[in-house]
C-alpha positions as CSV (number, residue, x, y, z in Angstrom):
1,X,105.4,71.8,120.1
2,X,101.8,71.9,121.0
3,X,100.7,75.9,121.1
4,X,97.6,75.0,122.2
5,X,99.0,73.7,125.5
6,X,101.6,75.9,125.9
7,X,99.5,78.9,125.7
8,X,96.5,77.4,127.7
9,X,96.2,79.9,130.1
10,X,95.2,83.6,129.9
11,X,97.3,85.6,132.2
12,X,96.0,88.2,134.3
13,X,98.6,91.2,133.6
14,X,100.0,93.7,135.4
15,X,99.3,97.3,134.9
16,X,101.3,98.5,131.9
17,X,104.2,100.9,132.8
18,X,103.9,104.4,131.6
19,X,107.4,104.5,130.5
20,X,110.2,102.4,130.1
21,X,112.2,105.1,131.9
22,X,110.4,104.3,135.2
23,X,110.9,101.5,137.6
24,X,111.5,98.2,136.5
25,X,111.7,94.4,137.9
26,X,115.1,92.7,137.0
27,X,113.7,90.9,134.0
28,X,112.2,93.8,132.4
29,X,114.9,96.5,132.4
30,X,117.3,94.8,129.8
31,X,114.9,95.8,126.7
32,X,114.6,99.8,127.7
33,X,117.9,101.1,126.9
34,X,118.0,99.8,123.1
35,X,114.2,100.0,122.9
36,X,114.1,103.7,123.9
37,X,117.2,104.2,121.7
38,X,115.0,102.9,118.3
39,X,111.6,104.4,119.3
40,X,112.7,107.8,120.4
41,X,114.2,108.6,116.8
42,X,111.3,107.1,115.0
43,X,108.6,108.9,117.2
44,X,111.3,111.7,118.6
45,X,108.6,114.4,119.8
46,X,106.4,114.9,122.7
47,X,104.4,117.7,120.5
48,X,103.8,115.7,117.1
49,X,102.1,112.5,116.8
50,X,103.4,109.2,118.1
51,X,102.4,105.6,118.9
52,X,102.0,103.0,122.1
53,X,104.3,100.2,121.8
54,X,104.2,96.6,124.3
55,X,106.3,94.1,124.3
56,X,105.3,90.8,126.3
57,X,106.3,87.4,126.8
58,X,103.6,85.3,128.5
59,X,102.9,87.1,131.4
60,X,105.3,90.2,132.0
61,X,105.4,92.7,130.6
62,X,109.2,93.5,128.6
63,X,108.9,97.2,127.5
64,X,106.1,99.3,127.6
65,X,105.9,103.0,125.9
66,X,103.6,105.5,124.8
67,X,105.1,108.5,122.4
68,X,103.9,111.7,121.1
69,X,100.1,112.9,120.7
70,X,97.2,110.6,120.1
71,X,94.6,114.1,119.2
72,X,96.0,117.4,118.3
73,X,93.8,120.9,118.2
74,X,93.6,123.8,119.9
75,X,91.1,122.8,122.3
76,X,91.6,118.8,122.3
77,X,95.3,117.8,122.8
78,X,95.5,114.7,124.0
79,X,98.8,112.5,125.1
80,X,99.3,108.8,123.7
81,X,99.0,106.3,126.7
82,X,98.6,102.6,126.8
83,X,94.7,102.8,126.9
84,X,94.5,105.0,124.1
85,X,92.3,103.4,121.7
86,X,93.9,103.0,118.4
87,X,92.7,102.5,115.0
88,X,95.0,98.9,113.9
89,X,94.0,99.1,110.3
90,X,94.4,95.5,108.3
91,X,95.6,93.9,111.8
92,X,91.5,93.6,111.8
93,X,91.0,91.0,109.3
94,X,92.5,88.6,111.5
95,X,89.5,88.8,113.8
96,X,87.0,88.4,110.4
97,X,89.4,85.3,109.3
98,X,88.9,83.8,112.9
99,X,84.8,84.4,112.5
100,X,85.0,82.1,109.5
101,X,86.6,79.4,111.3
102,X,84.4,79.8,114.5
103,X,81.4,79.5,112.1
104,X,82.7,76.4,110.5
105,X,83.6,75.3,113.6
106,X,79.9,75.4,114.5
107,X,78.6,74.2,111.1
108,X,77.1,77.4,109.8
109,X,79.2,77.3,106.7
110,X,82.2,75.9,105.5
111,X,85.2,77.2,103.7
112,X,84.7,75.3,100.9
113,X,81.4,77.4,99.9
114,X,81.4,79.2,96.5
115,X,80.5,82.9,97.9
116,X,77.4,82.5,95.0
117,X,75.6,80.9,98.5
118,X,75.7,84.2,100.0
119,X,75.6,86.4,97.2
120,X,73.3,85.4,94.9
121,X,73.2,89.0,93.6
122,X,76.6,88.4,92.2
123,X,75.3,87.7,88.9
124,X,79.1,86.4,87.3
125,X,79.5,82.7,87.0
126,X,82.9,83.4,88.7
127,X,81.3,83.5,91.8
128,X,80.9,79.8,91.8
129,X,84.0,79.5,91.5
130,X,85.4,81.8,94.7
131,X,85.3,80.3,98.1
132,X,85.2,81.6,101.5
133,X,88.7,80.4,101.8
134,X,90.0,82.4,98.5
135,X,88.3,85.3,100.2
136,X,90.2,85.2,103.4
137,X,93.7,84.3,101.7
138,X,94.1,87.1,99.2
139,X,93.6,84.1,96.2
140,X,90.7,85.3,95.0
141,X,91.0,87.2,91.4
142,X,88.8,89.5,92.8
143,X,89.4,92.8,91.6
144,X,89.1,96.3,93.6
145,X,87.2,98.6,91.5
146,X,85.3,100.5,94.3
147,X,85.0,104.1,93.2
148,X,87.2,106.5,95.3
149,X,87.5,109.4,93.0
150,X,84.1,112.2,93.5
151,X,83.7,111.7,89.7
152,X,83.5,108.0,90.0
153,X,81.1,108.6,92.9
154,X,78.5,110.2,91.0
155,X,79.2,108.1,88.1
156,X,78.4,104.7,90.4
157,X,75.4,107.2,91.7
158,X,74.1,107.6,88.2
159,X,74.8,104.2,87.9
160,X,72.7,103.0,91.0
161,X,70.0,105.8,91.7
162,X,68.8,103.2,94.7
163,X,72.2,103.6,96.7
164,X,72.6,105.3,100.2
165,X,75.0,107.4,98.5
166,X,72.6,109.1,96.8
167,X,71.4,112.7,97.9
168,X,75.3,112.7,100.1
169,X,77.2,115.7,99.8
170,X,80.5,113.4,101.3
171,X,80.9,110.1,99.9
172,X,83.5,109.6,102.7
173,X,81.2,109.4,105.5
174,X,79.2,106.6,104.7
175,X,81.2,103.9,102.9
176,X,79.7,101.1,104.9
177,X,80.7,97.2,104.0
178,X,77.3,96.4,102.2
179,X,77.6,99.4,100.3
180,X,81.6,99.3,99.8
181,X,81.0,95.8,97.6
182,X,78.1,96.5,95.7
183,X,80.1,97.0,92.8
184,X,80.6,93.2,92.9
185,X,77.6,92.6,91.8
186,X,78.3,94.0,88.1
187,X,81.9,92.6,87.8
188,X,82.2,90.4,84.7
189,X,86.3,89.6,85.0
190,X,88.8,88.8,87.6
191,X,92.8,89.7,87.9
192,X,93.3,85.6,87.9
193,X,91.7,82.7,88.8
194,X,90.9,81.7,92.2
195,X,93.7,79.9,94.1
196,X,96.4,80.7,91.3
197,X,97.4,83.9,92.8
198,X,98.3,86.6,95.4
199,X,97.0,89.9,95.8
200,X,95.6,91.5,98.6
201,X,92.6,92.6,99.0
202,X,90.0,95.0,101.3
203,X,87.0,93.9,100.0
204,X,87.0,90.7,100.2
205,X,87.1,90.6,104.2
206,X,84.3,92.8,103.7
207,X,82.3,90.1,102.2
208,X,83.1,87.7,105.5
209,X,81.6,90.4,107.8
210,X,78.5,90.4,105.7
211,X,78.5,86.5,105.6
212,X,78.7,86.8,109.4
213,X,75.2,88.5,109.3
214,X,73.3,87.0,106.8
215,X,73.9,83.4,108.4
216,X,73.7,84.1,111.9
217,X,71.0,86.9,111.8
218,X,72.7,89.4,114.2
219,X,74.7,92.6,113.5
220,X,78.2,92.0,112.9
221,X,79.6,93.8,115.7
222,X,76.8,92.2,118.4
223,X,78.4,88.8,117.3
224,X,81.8,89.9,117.5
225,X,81.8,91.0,120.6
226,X,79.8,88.1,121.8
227,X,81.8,85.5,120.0
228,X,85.1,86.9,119.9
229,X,86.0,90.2,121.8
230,X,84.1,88.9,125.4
231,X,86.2,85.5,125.1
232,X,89.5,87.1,124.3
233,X,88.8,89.5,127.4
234,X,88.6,92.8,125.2
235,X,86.6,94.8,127.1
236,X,87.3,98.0,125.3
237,X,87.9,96.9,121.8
238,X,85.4,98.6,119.5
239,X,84.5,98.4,115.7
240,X,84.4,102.3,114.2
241,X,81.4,104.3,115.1
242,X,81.3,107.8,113.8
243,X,80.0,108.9,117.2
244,X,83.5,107.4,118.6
245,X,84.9,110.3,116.5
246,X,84.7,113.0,119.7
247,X,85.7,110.3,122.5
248,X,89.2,111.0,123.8
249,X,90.5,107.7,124.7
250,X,89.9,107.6,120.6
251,X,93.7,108.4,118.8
252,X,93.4,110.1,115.8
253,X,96.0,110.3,112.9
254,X,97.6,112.9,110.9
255,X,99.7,113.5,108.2
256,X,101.8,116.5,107.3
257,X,101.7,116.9,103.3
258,X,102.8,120.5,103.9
259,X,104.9,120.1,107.5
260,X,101.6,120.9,109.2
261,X,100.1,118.0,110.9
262,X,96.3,117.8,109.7
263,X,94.2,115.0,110.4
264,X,93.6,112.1,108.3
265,X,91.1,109.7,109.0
266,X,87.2,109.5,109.3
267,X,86.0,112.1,106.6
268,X,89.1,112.1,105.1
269,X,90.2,108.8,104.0
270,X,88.1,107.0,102.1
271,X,86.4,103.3,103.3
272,X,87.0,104.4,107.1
273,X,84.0,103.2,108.4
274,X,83.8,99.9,106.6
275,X,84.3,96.9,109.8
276,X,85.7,93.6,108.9
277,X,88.7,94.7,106.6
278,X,90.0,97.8,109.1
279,X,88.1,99.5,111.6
280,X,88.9,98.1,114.9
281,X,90.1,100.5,117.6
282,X,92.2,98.7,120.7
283,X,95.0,99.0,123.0
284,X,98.0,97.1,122.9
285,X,97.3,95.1,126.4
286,X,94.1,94.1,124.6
287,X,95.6,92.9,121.7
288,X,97.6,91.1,123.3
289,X,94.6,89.5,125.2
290,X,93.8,88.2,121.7
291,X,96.6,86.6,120.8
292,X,96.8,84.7,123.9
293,X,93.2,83.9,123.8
294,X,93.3,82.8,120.4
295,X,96.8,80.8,120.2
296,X,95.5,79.5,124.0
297,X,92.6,77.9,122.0
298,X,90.0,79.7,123.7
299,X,88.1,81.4,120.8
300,X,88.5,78.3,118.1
301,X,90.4,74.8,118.5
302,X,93.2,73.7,117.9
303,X,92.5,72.7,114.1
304,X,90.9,75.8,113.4
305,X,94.3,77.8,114.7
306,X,96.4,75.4,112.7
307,X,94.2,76.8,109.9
308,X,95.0,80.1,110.3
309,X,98.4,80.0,110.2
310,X,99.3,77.2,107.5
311,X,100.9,79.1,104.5
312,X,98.4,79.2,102.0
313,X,100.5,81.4,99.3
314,X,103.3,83.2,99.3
315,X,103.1,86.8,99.2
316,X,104.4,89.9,97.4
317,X,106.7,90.4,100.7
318,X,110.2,89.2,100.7
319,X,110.2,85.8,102.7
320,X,106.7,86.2,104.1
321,X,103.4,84.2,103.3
322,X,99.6,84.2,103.9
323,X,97.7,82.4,105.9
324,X,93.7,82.9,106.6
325,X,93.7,86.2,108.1
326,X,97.6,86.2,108.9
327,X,101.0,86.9,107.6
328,X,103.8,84.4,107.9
329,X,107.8,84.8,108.0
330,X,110.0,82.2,108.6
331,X,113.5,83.5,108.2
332,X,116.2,81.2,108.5
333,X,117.9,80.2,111.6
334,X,114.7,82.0,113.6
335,X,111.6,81.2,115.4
336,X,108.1,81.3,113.1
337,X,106.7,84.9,113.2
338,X,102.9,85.2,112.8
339,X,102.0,89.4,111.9
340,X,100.5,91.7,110.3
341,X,100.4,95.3,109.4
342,X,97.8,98.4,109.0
343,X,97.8,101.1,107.2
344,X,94.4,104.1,106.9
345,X,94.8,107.6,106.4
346,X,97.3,108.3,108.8
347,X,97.1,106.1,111.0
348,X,100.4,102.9,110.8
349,X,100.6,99.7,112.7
350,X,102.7,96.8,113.0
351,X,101.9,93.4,115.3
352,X,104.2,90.1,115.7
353,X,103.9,87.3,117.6
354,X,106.0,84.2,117.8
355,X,104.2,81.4,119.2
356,X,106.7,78.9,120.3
357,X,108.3,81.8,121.9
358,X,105.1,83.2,123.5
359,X,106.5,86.4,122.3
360,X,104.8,89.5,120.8
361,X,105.0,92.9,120.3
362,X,103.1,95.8,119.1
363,X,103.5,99.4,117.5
364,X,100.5,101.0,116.8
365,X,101.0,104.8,115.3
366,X,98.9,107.7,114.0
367,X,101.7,108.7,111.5
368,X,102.7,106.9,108.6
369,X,106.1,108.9,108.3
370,X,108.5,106.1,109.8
371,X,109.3,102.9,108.1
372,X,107.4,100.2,109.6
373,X,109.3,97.0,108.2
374,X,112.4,98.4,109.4
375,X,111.8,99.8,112.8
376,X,109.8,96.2,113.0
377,X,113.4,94.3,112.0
378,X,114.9,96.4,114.0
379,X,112.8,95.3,117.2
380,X,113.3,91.1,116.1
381,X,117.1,92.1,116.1
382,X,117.2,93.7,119.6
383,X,115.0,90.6,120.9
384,X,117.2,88.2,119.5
385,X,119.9,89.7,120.7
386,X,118.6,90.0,124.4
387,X,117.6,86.4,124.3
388,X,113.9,87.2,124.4
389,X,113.9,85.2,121.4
């Protein structure tokens, strides 16, 4: 079946319901009781943290839910609803994969280029070797030896006096991209060579964002929300700032090492404010917006989506491969699934979509105490079994 036509058109929604306990058209009703049975004993409080969860076919909306709290002090308590902006972790480097192929699209580069072209501070031969494509597969042999411990901070300090880290009290704060794969340039080995393997990888989506602004010129985020977020009609979508820290339509996450929720994100987890590879704050309803603008063939063509979602390798996940930017399941007896997950600090995430089907859904949390893969087979199971699927 041609996606491409099938998902032509971008639907203009309706407003999101607040809760699947409300009023419902015919069609939408059969998903809430089982829904609402999973969900409220994986996110059972109204006082802890939680998660907004969608589930959509084309244009109606199936189940729509927000649990728990998206911000929780003293003086800023804040509810989860469906336009609470939420960090979605890996689910990111979909958006960097899809820059690639826009760029190729347009003849700015091509996957095929050794990332030496871009790098030429990269002083291993190895770099010859690597291609944009290995970079946004998880084929690479790249290693990830970025420093994360305060010892290996102010060793890499000592190492590089010129770095930005330099004269920081908090190395947390200010792990940018350009500065997060410096260490590249004094790598002489990789984990395999490139194309023979699977292992995933942060920094290398790092290196697309980068690729994005040396080619075209512009800031990353300018061109992405030029290129990419305006066309898929994400009006509110956002790459990290750490001024966004104090907005409150900004979720953030927690984790209770001691059965007190603390927070667990900016200044506490390190890499937070790198771009391409995780820092993309969004609602489900405009996530969703992305999938149907990209599957619709609004962002790149048809060859370029085809791209994305060809099995490159498989993965380290039972039954599931990669794509460019994109994992893939194809269970037997069931519909292709095209996903991904995110995981930061405390923040958890989970997104499906199944093409053919013009299905998707969506959990995006700000706990990582709940077991994604299952609460997410759970979901298939429930949709399968209400003919959604």
């Amino acid at each position: 079946m041609n996606l491409l036509k099938q998902l032509v058109a971008i639907p203009v929604l309706a407003a999101l319901l607040p809760a699947c306990s409300g009023h419902h058209d015919a069609g939408i009703a059969p998903l809430c009781a089982p829904m609402d049975s999973l969900l409220t004993t994986v996110f059972p409080s109204d006082t802890e943290p939680g998660a907004v969860v969608l589930v959509m076919k084309d244009d109606s909306t199936l189940y729509s839910r927000a649990f728990g709290l998206a911000r929780i002090s003293e003086v800023d308590t804040v509810p989860f609803t469906d336009s609470t902006l939420t960090n979605i972790c890996s689910i990111s480097k979909q958006f960097a994969a899809v820059a690639m192929l826009k760029l190729a699209e347009q003849g700015k580069i091509s996957l095929d280029d050794p990332v030496s072209k871009y790098f030429p501070e990269f002083r291993a031969a190895f770099f010859d070797s690597i291609n944009i494509r290995h970079l946004l597969s998880h084929t690479s042999g790249l290693p990830d030896t970025r420093p994360r411990t305060l010892a290996e901070w102010e060793d890499y300090v000592r190492r590089h006096p010129d770095a930005p880290f330099a004269g920081l009290s908090d190395y947390k704060l200010h792990a940018q991209s350009q500065e997060s794969v410096k260490y590249m340039e004094d790598l002489d080995s990789l984990v395999f060579a490139p194309g023979t393997a699977y292992e995933y990888q942060n920094p290398t989506f790092q290196l697309a964002e980068l690729i994005v602004e040396r080619v075209t010129g512009e800031p990353f985020t300018a061109w992405m929300k030029r290129e990419i977020f305006e066309p898929a009609g994400m009006r509110v979508t956002v790459y990290f700032e750490p001024s966004d820290e104090a907005d409150p339509r900004f979720a953030h996450a927690y984790s209770a090492p001691e059965s007190t929720w603390v927070e667990d994100d900016y200044g506490e987890t390190n890499f937070f404010p790198s771009k391409a590879d995780g820092a993309i704050f969004t609602t489900p309803r405009e996530f969703y917006s992305w999938l149907r603008a990209f599957f619709g063939g609004k962002i790149v063509g048809e060859e370029s989506v085809r791209q994305a979602i060809t099995p490159v390798i498989a993965t380290d996940i039972p039954g599931s491969s990669y794509g460019l930017g994109f994992f893939l399941e194809q269970a037997q007896g069931r519909p292709l699934k095209v996903y991904h997950t995110g995981d930061n600090g405390g923040f958890f995430t989970y997104e499906a979509y199944y093409p053919e089907q013009g299905v998707a859904y969506m959990v995006f949390a700000n706990r990582a105490d709940w077991s994604r893969e299952d609460t997410a087979a759970k979901i298939d199971s429930i949709l399968i079994a209400k003919r959604v699927l």
